[in-house]
FIGU-667895 format. One record per residue (C-alpha): x, y, z; residue in one letter; chain. Coordinates in Angstrom, 2 decimals, decimal comma. Layout:
<atoms>
       x       y       z rest kette
       X       Y       Z    A     A
...
</atoms>
This chain:
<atoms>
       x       y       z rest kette
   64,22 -109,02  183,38    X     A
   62,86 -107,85  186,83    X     A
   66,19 -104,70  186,71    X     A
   64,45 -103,23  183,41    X     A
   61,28 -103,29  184,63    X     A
   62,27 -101,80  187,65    X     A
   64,37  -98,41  185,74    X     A
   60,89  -97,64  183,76    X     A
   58,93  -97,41  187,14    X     A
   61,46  -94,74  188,04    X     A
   60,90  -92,69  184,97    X     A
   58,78  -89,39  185,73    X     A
   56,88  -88,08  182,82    X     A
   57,12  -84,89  181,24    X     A
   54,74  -82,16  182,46    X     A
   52,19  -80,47  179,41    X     A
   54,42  -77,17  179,37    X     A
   57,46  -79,15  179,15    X     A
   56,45  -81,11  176,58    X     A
   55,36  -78,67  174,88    X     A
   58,67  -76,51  175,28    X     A
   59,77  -79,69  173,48    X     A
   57,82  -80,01  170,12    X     A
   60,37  -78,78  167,21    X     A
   58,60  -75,66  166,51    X     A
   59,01  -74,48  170,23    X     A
   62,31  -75,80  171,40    X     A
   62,34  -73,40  173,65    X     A
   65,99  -72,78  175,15    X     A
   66,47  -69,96  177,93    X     A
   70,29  -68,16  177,88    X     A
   71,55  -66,40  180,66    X     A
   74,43  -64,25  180,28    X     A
   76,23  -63,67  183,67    X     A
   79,24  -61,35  183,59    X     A
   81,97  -61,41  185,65    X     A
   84,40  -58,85  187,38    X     A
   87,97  -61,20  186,94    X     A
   88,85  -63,96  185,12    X     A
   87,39  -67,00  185,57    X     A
   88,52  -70,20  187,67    X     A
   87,57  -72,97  185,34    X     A
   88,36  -75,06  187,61    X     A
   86,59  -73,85  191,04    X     A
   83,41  -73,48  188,81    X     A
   83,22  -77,20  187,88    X     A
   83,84  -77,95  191,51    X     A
   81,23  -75,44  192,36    X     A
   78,46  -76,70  189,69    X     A
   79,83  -80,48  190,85    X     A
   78,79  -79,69  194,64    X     A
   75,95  -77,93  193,90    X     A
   72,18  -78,77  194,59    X     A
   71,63  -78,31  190,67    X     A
   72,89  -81,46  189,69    X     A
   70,93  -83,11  192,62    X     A
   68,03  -81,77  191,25    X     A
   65,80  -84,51  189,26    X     A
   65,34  -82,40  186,26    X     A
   68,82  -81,59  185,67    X     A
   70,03  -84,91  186,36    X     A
   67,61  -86,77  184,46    X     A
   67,78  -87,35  180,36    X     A
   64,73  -86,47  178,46    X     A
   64,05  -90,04  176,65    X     A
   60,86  -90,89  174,80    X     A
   58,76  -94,91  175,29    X     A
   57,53  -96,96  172,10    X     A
   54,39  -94,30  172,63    X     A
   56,64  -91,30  171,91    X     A
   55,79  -90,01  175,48    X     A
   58,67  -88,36  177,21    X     A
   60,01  -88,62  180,42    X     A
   62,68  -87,88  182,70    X     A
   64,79  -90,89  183,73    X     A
   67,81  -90,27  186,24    X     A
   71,35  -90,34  185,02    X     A
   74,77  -89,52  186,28    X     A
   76,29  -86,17  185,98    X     A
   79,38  -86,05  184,29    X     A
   80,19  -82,32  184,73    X     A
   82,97  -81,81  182,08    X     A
   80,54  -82,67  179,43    X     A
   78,17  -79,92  180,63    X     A
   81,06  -77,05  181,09    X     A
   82,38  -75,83  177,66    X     A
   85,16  -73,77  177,57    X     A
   85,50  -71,02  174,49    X     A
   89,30  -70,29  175,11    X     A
   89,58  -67,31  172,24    X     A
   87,66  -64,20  171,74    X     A
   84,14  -64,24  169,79    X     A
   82,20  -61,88  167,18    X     A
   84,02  -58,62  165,91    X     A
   87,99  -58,40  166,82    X     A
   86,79  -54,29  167,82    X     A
   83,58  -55,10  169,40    X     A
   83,81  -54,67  173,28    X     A
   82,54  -57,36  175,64    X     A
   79,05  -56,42  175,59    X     A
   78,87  -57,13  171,34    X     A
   81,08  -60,24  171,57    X     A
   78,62  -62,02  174,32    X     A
   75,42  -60,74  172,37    X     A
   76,95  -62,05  168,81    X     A
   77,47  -65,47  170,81    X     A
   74,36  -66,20  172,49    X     A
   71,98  -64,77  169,68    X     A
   74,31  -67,44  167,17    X     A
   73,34  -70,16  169,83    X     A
   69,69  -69,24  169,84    X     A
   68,82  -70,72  166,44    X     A
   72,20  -73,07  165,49    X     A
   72,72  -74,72  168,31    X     A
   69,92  -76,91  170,50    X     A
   70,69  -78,80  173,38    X     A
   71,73  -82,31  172,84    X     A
   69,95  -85,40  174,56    X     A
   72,04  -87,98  175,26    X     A
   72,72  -85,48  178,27    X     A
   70,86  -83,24  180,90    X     A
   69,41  -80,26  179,21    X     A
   71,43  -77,88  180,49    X     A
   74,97  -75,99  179,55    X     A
   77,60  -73,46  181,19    X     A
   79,66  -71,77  178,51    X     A
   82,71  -70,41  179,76    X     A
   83,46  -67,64  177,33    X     A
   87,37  -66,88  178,89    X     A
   88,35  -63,78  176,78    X     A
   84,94  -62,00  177,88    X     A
   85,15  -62,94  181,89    X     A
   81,26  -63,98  180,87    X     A
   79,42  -67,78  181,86    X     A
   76,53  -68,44  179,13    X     A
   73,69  -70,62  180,93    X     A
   71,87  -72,52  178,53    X     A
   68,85  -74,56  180,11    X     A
   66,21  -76,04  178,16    X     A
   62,80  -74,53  179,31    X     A
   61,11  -77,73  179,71    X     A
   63,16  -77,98  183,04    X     A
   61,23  -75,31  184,87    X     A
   60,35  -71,14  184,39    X     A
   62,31  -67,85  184,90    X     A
   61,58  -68,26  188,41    X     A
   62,44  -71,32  189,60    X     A
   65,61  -71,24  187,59    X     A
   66,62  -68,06  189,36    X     A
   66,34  -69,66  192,50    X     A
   68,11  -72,39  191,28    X     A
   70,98  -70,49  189,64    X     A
   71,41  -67,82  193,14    X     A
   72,17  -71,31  195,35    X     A
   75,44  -71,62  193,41    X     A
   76,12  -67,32  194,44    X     A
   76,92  -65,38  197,61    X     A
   76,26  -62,13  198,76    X     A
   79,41  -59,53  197,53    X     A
   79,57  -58,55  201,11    X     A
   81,79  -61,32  202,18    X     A
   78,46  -62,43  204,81    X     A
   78,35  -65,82  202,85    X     A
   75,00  -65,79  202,61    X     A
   72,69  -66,72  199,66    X     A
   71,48  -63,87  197,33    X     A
   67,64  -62,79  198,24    X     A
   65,10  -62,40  195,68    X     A
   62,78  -59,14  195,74    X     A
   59,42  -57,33  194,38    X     A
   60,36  -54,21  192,25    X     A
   57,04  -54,73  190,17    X     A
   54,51  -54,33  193,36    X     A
   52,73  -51,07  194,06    X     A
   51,11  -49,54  197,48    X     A
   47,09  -50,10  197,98    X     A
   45,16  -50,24  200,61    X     A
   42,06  -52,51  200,77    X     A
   38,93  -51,03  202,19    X     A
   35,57  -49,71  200,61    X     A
   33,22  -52,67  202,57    X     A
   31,09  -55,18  200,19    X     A
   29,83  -51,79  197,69    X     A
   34,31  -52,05  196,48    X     A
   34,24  -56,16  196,46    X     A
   31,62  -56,31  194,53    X     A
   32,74  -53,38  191,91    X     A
   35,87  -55,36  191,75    X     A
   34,31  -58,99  191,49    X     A
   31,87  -56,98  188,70    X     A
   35,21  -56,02  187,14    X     A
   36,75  -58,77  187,03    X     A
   34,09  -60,84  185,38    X     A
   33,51  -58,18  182,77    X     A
   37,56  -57,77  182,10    X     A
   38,02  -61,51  181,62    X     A
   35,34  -62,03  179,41    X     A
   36,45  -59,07  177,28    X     A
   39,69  -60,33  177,04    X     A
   39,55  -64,03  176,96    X     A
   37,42  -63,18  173,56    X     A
   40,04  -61,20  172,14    X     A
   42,45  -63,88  173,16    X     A
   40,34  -66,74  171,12    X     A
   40,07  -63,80  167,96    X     A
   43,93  -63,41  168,13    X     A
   44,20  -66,88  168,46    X     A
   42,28  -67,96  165,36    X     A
   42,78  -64,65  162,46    X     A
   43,35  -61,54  164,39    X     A
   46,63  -60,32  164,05    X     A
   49,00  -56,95  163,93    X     A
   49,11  -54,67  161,02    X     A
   52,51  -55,06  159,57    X     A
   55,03  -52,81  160,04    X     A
   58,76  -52,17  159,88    X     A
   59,29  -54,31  162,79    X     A
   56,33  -57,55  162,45    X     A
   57,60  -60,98  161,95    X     A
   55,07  -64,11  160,62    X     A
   55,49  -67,40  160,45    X     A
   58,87  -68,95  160,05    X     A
   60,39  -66,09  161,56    X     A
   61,83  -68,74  164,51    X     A
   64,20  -70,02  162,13    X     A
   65,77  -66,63  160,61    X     A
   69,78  -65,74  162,03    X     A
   69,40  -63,28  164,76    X     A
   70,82  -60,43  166,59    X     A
   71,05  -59,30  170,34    X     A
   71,19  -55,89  171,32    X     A
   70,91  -54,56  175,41    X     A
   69,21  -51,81  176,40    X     A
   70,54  -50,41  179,98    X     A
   68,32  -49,10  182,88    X     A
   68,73  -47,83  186,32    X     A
   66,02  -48,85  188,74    X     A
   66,11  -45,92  190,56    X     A
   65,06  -44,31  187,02    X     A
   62,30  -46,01  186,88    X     A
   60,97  -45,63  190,36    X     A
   61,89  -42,18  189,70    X     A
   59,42  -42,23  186,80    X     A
   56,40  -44,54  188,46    X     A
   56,50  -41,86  191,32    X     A
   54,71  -39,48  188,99    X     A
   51,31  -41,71  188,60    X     A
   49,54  -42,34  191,56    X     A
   50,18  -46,74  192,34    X     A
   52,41  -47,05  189,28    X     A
   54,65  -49,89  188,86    X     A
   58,00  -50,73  187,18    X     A
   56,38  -53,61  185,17    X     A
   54,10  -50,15  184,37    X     A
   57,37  -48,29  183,70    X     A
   58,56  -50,63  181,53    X     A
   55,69  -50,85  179,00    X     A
   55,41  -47,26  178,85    X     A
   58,55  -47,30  177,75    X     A
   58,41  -50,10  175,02    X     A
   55,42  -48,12  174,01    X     A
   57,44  -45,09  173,66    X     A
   60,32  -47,02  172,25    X     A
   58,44  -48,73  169,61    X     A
   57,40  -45,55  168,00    X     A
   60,56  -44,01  168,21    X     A
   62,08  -46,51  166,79    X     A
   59,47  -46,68  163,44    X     A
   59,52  -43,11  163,11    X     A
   62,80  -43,88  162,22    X     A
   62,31  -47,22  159,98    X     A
   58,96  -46,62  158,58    X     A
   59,23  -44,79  154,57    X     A
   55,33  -44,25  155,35    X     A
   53,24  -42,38  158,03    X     A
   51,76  -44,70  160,44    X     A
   48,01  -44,06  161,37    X     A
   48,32  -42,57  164,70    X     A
   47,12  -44,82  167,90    X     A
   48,18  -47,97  165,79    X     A
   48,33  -51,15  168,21    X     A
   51,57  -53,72  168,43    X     A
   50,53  -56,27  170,31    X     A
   52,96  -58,04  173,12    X     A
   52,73  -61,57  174,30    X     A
   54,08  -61,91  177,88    X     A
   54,64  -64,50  180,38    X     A
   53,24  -64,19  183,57    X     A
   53,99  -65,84  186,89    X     A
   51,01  -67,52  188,32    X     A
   52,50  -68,23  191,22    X     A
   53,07  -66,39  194,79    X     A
   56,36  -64,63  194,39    X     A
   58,19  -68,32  195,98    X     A
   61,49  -66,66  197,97    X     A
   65,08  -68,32  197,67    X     A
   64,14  -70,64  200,92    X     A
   61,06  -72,29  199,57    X     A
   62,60  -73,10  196,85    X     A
   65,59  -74,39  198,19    X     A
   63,54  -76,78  200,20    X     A
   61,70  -77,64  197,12    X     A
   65,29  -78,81  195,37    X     A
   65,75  -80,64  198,36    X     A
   62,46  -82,18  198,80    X     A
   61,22  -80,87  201,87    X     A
   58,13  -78,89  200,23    X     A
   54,94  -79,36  198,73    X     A
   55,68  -76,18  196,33    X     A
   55,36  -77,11  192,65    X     A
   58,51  -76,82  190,93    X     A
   58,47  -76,45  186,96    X     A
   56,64  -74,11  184,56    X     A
   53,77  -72,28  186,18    X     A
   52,79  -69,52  183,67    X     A
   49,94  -68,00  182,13    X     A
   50,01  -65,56  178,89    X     A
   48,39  -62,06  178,37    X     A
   48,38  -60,47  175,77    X     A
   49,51  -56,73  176,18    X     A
   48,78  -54,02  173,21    X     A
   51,18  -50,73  173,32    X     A
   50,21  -48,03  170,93    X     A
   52,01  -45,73  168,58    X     A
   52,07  -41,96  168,77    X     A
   54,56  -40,14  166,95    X     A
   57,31  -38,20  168,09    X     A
   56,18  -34,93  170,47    X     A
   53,75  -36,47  172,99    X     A
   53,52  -36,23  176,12    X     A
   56,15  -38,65  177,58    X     A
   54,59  -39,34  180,83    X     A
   51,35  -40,34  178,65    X     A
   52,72  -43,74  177,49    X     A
   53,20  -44,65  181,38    X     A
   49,63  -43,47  181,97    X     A
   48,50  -45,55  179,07    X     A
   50,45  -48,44  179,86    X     A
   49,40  -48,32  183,46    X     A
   45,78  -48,23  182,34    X     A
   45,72  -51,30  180,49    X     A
   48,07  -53,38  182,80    X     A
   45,68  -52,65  185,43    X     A
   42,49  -53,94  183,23    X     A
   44,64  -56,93  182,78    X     A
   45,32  -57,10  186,37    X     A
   41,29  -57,19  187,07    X     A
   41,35  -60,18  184,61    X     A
   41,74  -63,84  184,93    X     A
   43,63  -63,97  181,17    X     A
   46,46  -65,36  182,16    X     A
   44,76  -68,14  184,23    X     A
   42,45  -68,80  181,95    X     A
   45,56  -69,22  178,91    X     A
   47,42  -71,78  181,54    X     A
   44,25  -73,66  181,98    X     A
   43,28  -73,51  178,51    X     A
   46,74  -74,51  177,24    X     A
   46,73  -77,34  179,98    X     A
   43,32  -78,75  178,81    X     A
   44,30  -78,97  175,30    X     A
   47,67  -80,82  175,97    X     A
   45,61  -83,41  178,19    X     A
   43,11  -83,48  175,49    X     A
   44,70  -83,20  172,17    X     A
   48,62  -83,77  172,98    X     A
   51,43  -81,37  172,19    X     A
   50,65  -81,06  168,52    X     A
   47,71  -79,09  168,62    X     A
   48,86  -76,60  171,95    X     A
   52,14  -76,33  169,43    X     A
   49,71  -75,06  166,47    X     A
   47,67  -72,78  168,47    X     A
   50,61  -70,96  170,76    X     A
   52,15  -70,87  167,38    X     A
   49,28  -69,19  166,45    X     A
   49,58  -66,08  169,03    X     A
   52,82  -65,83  168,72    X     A
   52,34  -64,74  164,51    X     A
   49,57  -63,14  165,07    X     A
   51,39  -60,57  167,66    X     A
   54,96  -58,41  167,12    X     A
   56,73  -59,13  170,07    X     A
   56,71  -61,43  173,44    X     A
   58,89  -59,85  176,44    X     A
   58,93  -61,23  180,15    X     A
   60,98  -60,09  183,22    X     A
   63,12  -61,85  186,11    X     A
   63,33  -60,71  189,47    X     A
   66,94  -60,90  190,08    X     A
   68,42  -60,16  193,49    X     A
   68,69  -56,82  194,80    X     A
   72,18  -56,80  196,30    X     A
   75,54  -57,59  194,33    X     A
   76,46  -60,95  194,37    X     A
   79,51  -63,59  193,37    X     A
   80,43  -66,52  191,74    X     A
   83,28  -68,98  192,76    X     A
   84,22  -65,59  194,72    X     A
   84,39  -63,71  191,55    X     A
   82,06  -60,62  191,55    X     A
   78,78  -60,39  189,10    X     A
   79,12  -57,29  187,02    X     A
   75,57  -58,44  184,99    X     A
   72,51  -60,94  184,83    X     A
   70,95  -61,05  181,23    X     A
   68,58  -62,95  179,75    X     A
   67,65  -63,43  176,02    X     A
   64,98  -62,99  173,88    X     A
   62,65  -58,97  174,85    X     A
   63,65  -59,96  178,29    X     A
   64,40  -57,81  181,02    X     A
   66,09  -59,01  184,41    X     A
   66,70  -56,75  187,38    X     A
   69,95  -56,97  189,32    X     A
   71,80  -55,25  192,15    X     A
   69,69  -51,52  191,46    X     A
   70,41  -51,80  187,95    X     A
   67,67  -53,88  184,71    X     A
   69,22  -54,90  181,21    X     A
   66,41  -55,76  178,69    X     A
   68,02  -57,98  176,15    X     A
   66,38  -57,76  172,30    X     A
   66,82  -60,93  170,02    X     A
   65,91  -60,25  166,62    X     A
   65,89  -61,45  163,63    X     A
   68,42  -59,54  161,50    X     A
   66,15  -59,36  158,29    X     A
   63,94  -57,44  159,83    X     A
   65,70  -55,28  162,59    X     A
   68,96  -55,13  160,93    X     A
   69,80  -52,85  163,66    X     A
   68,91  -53,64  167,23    X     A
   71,45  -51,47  169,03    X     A
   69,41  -48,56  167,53    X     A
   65,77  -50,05  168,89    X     A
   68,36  -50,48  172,34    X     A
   68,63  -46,93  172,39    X     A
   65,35  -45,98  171,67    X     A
   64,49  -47,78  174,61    X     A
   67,00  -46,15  176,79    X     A
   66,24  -42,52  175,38    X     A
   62,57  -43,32  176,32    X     A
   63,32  -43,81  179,87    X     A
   65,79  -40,70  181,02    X     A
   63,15  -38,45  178,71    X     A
   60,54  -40,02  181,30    X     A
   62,62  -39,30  184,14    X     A
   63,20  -35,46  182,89    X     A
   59,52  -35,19  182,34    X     A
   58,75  -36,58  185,77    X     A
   61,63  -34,20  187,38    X     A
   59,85  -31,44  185,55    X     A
   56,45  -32,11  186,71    X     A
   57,62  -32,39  190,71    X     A
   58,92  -28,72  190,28    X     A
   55,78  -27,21  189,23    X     A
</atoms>
């Protein structure tokens, strides 16, 4: 009796946000599609994954099981790596697609007909053979973009042959200086109070019956469910730095909402039969980081237990309006816009106060309710996007170079001087997601002319 007893101390329960990731009507999955240069060793990547610190780790070597309470917890279990490798030996989606399409057809068709199963770690490589691509699929209740980043880069090296681990860096941060004595802390203290309480009302309003306008590209409830499509829109960094040069402490997280702004309308000038009212909002949800930007070595410490830095899902949401204008504006406006309100939001607690909130309500009312109520945002907005810092130099696999790190759902991740934000949609309503790729794409190099234009004069 006493060895029974003794396997249910071990169990760890389930943080709020993973349980939460958990509840039916979240399930949230994250896929990762990492393209490769050459074929790929089956064989050394098993040995790789096998050796690795992942499967040390207690969340991916731990089932998800539930008591006679329905709680959940982790409880450790032994990796048997074959199980968690699959191998798709012939070629996917449309015989004439290229790569890109085949990959895109796969993962969006595992995003709503395929979840995870339990009687294992939460976690998959698919080895996709005919398309030199690995699909990660990791259930979200494991940990956030960022700490599965770090996790994913300590199974890489650097292209350079230097065998050493990939590094993670800032392309969202922007040069200011402090200064301005106690007259500047207290404007910005003054600010901050006044932005938070602005927005943490319009947070509760969206939250309860606020919502979008419809248009050619809103969703509602049940929308989750619907088959999708993935489409990947392309951008150089050095584009966008080329673009956030033009406004004085512009970012590229500033960059890219400008051009989502700008991409939006594009895109329903093109779908809409009717006039839109000019200035109309579409309303983002995005995740932010609440942590400080944790580097490669902290984290690897954390894997191996030698830190006190919290591993898991540390994330707050804002919620970020872009606006349309139709076709003609000033390009550089939607960056100035954008910029604008990501800076209000930046004077804001929002995204502390939505972590804390959504914290409280798990501890209080159980993962039900926080379900209903992020359910709730999410139907009452168009779209939710968040970005990855990937790492800024090239880096390899088993030896095999890394042509491409993608992420689904409005997701952009940065790697080696190059960003791919990945679109999942559901088909019914974007029936056409390369063309909202484009858009996107357009948006940017008409930016970049528009900046080159305005340094000449």
């Amino acid at each position: 009796m006493r060895g029974p007893e003794l396997e249910v101390e071990r169990d760890e329960p389930l943080t709020p946000a993973g349980r939460l990731f958990l509840r039916p009507e979240m399930d949230q999955i994250i896929h990762c599609a990492i393209g490769c240069k050459n074929p790929i060793d089956v064989a050394a990547l098993r040995s790789e994954i096998a050796a690795s610190v992942m499967v040390k780790h207690p969340r991916f070597s731990s089932l998800m099981v539930r008591d006679r309470r329905s709680r959940e917890h982790w409880r450790r279990t032994d990796i048997d790596v074959d199980r968690h490798v699959i191998v798709v030996s012939d070629p996917v989606g449309d015989p004439d697609s290229g790569d890109d399409e085949a990959v895109n057809y796969y993962a969006a068709d595992l995003a709503v007909s395929s979840p995870l199963a339990t009687d294992k770690p939460l976690w998959e490589f698919h080895i996709l053979l005919a398309h030199n691509c690995i699909l990660l699929r990791v259930h979200h209740a494991l940990g956030d973009g960022i700490s599965l980043m770090s996790m994913f880069l300590e199974c890489c090296r650097r292209a350079d042959g230097s065998d050493r681990r990939p590094s993670i860096g800032s392309v969202g941060t922007s040069e200011r200086t402090d200064g301005g004595g106690r007259s500047r802390a207290w404007r910005r203290v003054s600010a901050a109070v006044w932005w938070t309480v602005v927005f943490v009302v319009e947070f509760v309003l969206r939250t309860l019956w606020v919502r979008d306008q419809r248009t050619a590209v809103s969703g509602g409830a049940g929308v989750e469910l619907w088959p999708r499509k993935l489409a990947t829109a392309k951008f150089r960094i050095e584009d966008m730095k080329a673009v956030k040069k033009t406004v004085a402490n512009a970012t590229i997280n500033d960059v890219l909402f400008g051009v989502i702004s700008s991409g939006l309308s594009r895109y329903l000038d093109i779908r809409s039969p009717k006039a839109l009212r000019e200035g109309l909002q579409i309303t983002g949800v995005a995740m932010v980081n609440l942590r400080k930007q944790p580097g490669l070595q902290e984290l690897s410490n954390l894997m191996s237990g030698n830190s006190g830095i919290r591993w898991g899902n540390k994330f707050g949401m804002l919620l970020l309006p872009v606006y349309y204008h139709q076709g003609g504006s000033d390009r550089l406006q939607y960056l100035k816009r954008a910029k604008a309100m990501i800076d209000q939001k930046k004077q804001s607690l929002e995204a502390h106060f939505s972590y804390k909130i959504g914290d409280l309500v798990m501890s209080c009312f159980g993962p039900k309710v926080a379900c209903w109520l992020n359910y709730r945002i999410v139907c009452n907005t168009t779209f939710t996007i968040s970005n990855v810092i990937g790492p800024k130099e090239e880096i390899t696999i088993v030896g095999n170079p890394i042509t491409y790190l993608r992420a689904i759902t409005m997701h952009m991740v940065s790697y080696a001087g190059r960003a791919d934000l990945q679109i999942l949609v559901a088909k019914e309503i974007i029936p056409d997601p390369q063309v909202l790729a484009k858009c996107f794409e357009d948006a940017l190099l008409e930016m970049k002319e528009a900046a080159e234009a305005a340094t000449e004069e």
